[in-house]
N, CA, C and O of each residue as an XYZ file, in Angstrom:
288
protein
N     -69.753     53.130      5.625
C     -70.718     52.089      5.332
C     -72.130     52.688      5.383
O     -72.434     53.459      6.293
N     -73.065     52.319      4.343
C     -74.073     52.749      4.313
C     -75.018     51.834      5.025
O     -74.952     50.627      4.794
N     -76.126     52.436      6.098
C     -77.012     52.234      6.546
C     -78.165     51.513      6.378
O     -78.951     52.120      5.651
N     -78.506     50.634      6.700
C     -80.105     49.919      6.145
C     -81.135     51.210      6.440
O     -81.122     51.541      7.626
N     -82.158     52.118      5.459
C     -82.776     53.317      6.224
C     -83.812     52.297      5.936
O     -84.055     51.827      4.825
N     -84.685     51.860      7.608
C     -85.882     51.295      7.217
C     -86.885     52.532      7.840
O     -87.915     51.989      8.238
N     -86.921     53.589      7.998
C     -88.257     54.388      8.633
C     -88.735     54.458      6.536
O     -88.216     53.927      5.554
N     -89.832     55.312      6.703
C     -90.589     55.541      5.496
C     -90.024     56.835      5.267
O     -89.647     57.699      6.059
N     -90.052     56.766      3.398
C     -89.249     57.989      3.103
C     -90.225     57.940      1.789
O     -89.820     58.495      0.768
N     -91.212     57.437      1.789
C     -92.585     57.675      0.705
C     -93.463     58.789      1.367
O     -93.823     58.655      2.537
N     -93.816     59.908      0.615
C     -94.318     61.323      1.258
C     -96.243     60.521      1.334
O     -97.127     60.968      2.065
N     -96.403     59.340      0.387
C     -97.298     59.077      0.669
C     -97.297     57.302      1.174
O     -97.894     56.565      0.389
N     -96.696     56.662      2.357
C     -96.451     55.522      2.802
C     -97.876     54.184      2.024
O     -97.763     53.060      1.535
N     -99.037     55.073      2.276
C    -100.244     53.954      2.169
C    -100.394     53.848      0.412
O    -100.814     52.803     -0.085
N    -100.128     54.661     -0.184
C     -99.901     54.839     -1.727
C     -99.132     54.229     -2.613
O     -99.409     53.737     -3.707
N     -98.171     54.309     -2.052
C     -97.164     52.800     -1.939
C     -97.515     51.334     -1.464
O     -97.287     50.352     -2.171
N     -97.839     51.296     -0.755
C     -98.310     50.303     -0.271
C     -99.687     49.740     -1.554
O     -99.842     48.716     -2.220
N    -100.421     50.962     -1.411
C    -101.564     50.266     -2.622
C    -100.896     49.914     -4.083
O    -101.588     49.336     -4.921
N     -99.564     50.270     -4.363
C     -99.022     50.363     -5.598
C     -98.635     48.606     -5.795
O     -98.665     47.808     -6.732
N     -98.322     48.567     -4.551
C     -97.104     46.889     -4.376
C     -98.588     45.927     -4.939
O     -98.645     45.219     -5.944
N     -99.887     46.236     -3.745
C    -100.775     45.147     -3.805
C    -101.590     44.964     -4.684
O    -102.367     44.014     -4.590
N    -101.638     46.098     -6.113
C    -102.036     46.523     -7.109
C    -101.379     45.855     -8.051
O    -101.956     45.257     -8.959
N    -100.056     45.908     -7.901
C     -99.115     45.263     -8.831
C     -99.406     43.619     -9.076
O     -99.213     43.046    -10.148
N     -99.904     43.001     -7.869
C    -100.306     41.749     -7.491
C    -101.593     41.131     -8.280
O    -101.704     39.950     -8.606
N    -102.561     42.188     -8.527
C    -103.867     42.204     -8.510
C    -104.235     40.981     -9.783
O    -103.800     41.224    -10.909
N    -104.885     39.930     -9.604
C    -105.408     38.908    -10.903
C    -104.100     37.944    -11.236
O    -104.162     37.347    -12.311
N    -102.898     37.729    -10.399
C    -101.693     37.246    -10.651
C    -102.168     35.707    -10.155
O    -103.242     35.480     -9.598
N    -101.150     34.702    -10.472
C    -101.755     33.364     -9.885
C    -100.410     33.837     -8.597
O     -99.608     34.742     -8.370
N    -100.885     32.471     -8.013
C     -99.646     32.583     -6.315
C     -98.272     32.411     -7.073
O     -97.261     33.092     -6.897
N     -98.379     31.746     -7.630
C     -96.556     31.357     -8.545
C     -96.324     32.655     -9.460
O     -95.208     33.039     -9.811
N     -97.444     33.230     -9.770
C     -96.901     34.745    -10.733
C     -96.615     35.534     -9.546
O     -95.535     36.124     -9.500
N     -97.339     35.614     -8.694
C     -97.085     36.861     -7.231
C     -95.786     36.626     -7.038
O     -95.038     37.599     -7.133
N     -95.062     34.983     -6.651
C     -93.930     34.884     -5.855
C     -93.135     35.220     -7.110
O     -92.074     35.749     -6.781
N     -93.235     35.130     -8.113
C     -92.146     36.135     -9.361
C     -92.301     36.612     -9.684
O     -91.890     36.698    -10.841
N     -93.092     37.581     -9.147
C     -92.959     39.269     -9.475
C     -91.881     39.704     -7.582
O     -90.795     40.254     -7.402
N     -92.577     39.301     -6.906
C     -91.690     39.358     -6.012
C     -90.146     39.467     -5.966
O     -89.457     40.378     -5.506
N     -89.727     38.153     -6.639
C     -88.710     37.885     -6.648
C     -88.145     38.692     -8.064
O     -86.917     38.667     -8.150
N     -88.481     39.029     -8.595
C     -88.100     39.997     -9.774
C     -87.795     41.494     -9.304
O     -87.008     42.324     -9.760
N     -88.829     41.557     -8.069
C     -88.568     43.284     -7.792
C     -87.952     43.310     -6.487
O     -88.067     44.104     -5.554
N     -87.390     42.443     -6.609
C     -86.299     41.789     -4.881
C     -84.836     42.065     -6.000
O     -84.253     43.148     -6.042
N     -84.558     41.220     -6.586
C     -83.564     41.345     -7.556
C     -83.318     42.689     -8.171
O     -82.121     42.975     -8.155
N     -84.089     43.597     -8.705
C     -84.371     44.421     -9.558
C     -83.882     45.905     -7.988
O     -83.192     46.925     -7.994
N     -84.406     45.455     -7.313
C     -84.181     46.347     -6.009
C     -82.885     46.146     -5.276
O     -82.157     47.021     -4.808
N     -82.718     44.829     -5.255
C     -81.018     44.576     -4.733
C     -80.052     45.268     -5.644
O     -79.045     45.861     -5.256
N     -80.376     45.166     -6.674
C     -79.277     45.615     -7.879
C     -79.319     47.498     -7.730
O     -78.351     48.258     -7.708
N     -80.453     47.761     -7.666
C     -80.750     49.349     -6.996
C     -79.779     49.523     -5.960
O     -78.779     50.067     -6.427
N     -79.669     49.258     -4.643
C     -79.323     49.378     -3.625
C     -77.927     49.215     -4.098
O     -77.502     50.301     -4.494
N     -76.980     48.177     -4.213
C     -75.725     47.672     -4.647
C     -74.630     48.183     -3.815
O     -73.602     48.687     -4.267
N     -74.923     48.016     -2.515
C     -74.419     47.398     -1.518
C     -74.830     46.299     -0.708
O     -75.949     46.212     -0.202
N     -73.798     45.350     -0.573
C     -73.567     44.234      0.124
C     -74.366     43.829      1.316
O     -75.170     42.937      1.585
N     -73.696     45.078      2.060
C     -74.107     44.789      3.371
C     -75.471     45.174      3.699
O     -76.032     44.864      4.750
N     -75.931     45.793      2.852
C     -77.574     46.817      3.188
C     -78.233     45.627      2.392
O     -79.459     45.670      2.491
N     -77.794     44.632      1.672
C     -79.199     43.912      1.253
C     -78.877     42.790      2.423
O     -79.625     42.659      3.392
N     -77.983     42.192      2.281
C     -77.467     41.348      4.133
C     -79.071     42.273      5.339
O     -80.197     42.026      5.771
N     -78.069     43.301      5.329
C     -78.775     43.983      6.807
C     -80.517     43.475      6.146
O     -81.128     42.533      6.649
N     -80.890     44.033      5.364
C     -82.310     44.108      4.443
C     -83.160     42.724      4.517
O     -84.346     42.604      4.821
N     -82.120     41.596      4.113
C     -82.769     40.414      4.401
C     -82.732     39.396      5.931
O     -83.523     38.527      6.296
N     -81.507     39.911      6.582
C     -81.488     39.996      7.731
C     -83.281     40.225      8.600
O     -84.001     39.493      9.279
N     -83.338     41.164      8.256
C     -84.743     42.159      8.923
C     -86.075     41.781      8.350
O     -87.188     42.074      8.785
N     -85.752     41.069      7.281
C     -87.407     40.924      6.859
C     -87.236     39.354      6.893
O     -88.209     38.773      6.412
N     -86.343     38.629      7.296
C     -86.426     37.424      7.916
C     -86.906     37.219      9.502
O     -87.833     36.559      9.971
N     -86.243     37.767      9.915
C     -86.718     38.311     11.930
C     -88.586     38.724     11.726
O     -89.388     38.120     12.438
N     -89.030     39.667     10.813
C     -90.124     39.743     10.430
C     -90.957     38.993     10.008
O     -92.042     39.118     10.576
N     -90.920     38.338      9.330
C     -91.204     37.151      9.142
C     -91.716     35.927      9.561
O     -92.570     35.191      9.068
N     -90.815     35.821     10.885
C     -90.522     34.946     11.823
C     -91.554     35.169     12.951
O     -92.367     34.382     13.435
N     -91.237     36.747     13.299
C     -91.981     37.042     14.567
C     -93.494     37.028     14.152
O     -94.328     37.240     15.033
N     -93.843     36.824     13.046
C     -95.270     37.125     11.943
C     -95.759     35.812     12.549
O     -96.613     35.556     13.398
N     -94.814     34.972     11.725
C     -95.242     33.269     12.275
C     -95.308     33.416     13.120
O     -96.499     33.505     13.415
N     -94.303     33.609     14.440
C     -94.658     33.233     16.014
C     -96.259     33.797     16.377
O     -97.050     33.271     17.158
N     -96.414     34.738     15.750
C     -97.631     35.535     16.715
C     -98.669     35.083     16.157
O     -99.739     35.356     16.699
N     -98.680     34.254     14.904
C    -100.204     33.859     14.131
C    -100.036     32.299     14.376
O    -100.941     31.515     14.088
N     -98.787     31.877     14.942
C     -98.850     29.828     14.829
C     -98.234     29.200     15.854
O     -98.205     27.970     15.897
């Protein structure tokens, strides 16, 4: 069974990061949440195992969560 690998495996982590919020840039909130959901899909289908998008959404739900707890 393959592993959820969540450490960073981008040689440049913050570059990435500017790529995602770039991608965003001049979008309305309803275009953001479907591009999201396009590169959620588009990335699940990448991955194509079961259990690693489970484990995957598992983890960025707990994240999520603990986000809310600490800001509400």
């Amino acid at each position: 069974m393959t592993a959820l690998m969540t450490e960073s495996r981008f040689p440049d982590p913050d570059r990435a990061y500017r790529v995602l919020i770039e991608a965003h840039r001049g979008l309305s909130d309803e275009e953001s949440a479907a591009l999201n959901s396009a590169l959620v899909l588009i990335l699940a289908n990448h991955i194509g195992n079961q259990a690693v998008l489970q484990e995957a959404l598992a983890l960025a739900r707990q994240t999520m969560e603990r986000t809310q707890d600490a800001t509400g």
